[in-house]
C-alpha positions as CSV (number, residue, x, y, z in Angstrom):
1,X,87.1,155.0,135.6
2,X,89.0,156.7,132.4
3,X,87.0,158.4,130.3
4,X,87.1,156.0,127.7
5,X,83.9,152.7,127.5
6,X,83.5,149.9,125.7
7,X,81.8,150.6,122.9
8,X,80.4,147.5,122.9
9,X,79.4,145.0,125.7
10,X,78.6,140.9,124.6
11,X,76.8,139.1,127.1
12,X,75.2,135.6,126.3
13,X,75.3,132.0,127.1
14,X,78.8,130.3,127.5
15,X,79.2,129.0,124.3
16,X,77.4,131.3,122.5
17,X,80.5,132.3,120.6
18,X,80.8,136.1,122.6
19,X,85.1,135.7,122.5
20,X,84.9,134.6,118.6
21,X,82.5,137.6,117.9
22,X,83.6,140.1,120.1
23,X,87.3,139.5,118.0
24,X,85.9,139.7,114.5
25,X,83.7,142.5,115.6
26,X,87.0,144.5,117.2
27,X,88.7,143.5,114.3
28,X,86.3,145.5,111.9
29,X,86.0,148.2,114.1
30,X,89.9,148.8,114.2
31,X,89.7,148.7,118.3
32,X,90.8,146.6,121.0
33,X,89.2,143.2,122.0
34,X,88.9,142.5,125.8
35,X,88.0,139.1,127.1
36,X,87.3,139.5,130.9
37,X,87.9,135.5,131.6
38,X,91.0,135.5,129.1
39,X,92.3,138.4,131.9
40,X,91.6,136.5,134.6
41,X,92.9,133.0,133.6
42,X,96.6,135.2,132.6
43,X,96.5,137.1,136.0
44,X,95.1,133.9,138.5
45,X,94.9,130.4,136.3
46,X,92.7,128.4,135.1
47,X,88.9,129.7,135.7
48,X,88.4,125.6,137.0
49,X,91.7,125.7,138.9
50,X,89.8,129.3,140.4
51,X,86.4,127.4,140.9
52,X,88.2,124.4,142.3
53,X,90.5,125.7,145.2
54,X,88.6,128.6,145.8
55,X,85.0,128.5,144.7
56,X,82.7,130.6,142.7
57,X,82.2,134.0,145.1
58,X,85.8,134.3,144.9
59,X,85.7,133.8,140.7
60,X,82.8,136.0,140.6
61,X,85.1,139.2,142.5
62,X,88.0,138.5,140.2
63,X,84.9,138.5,137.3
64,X,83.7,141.9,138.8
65,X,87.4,143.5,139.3
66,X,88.5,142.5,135.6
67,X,84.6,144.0,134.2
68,X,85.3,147.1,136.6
69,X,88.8,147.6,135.0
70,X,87.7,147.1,131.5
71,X,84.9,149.5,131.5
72,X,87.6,152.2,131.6
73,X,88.8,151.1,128.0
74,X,87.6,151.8,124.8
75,X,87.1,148.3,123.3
76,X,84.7,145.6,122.4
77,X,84.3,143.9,125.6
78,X,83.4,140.0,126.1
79,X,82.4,138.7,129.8
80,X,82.0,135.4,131.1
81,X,78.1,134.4,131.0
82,X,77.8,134.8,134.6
83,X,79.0,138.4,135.5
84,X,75.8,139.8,134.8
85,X,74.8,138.2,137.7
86,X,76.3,141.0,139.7
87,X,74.3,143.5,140.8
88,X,77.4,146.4,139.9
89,X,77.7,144.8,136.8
90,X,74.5,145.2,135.8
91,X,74.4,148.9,136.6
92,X,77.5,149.9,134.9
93,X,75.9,147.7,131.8
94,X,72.6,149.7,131.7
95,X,74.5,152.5,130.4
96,X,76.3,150.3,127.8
97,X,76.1,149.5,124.2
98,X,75.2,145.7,124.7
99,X,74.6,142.6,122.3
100,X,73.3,139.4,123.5
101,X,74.1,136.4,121.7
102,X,71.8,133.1,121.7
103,X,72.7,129.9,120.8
104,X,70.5,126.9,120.7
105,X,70.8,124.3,123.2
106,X,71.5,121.4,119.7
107,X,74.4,124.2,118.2
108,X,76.1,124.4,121.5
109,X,76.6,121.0,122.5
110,X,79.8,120.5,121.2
111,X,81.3,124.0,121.9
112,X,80.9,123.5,125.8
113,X,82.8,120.5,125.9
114,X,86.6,120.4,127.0
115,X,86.7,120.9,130.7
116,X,86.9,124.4,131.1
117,X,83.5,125.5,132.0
118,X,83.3,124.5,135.6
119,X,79.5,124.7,135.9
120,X,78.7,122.9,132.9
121,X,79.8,119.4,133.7
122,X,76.4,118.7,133.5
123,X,76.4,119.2,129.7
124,X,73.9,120.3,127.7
125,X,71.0,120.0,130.9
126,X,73.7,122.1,133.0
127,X,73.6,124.4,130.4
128,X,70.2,125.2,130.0
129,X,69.6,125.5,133.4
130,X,72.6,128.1,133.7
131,X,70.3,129.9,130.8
132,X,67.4,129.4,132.6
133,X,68.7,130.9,135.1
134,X,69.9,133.9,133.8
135,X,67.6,134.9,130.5
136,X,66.0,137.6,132.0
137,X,68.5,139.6,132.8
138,X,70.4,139.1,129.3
139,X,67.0,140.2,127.9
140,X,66.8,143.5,130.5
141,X,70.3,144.3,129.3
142,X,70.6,143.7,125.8
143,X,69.8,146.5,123.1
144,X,70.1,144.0,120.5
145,X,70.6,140.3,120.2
146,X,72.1,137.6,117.3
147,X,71.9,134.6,117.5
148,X,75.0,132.1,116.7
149,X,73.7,128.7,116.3
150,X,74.2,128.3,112.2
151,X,75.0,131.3,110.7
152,X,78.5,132.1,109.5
153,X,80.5,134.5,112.2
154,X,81.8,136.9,109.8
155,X,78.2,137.7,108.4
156,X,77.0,137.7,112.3
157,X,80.1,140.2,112.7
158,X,79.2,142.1,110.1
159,X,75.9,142.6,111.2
160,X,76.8,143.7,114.6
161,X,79.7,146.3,113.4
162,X,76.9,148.1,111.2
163,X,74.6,148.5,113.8
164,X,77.3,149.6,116.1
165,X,78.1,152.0,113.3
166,X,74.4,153.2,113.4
167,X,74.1,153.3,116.9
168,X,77.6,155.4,117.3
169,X,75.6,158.1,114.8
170,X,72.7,158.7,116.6
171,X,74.3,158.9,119.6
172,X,77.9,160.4,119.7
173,X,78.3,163.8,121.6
174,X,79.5,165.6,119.1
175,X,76.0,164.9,117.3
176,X,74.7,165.7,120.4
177,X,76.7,169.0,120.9
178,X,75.6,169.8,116.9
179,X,72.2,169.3,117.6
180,X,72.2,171.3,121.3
181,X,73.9,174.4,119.4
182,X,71.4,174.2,116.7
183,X,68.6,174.4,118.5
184,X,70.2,177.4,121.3
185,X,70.4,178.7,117.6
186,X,66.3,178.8,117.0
């Protein structure tokens, strides 16, 4: 990997509004916006074309090379709902800025329609079993968490920038280096 990161990770629920975020968020913070399955449907197709002709474990290494790649920029960074499902994923996220996003099961109903989300033909029941499913790690990886069922985006956005902002200031090396030659200092 570059020495570069994200400096900020969404994970969350499909539908949960991490690509609509993560762009509005990028947006204020002047940086670039990545979109693991945007990457992936522009280098292989459709992510139901993927799931169709060559099932899920193959999506899922496609998921994990695009997440690999993008940890070596300095960006927000969305991923699909599923990658942190991976155990490799996870790892390399436990030393990440992340936000999780919730959505209520009423609120996402009609984003999750369309087609394109091959393991929610079940609707709604599909859904919530996907986030049933995969809660606990969202919780174990998350440093904060918005939820995106009624609020406006841009205040949401907003939010998420400042305490990016704050987290960047407690935490930036050269803080760190400050601090460290302060106290050789005493």
């Amino acid at each position: 990997m570059a020495d570069a990161s994200p400096v900020l990770i969404l994970i969350g629920a499909p539908g949960s509004g991490k690509t609509r975020l993560g762009k509005r968020v990028a947006g204020e913070l002047g940086i670039a916006f990545i979109d693991t399955d945007k990457r992936i449907v522009a280098e292989h197709g459709p992510v139901a074309d993927i799931f169709s002709e060559h099932g899920e474990p193959y999506f899922r290494e496609l998921e994990r090379a695009a997440v690999e790649r993008a940890l070596g920029e300095s960006c927000v960074l969305s991923v699909g709902g599923g990658a942190v499902m991976h155990p490799a994923t996870r790892a390399d996220f436990a030393r990440q800025r992340v936000v999780r996003l919730t959505v209520s099961a009423e609120a996402v109903a009609s984003r999750i329609t369309g087609g394109k989300r091959p393991l929610l033909g079940g609707g709604v029941d599909a859904w919530k079993s996907l986030v049933e499913q995969r809660v606990h790690v969202y919780e174990e990886l998350a440093d904060a968490s918005w939820d995106t069922s009624s609020r406006p985006l841009d205040t949401i956005a907003h939010e998420i920038v400042e305490w990016v902002v704050e987290q960047q200031a407690h935490d930036t090396p050269s803080a760190t280096a400050v601090q460290a030659s302060t106290d050789a200092q005493h």
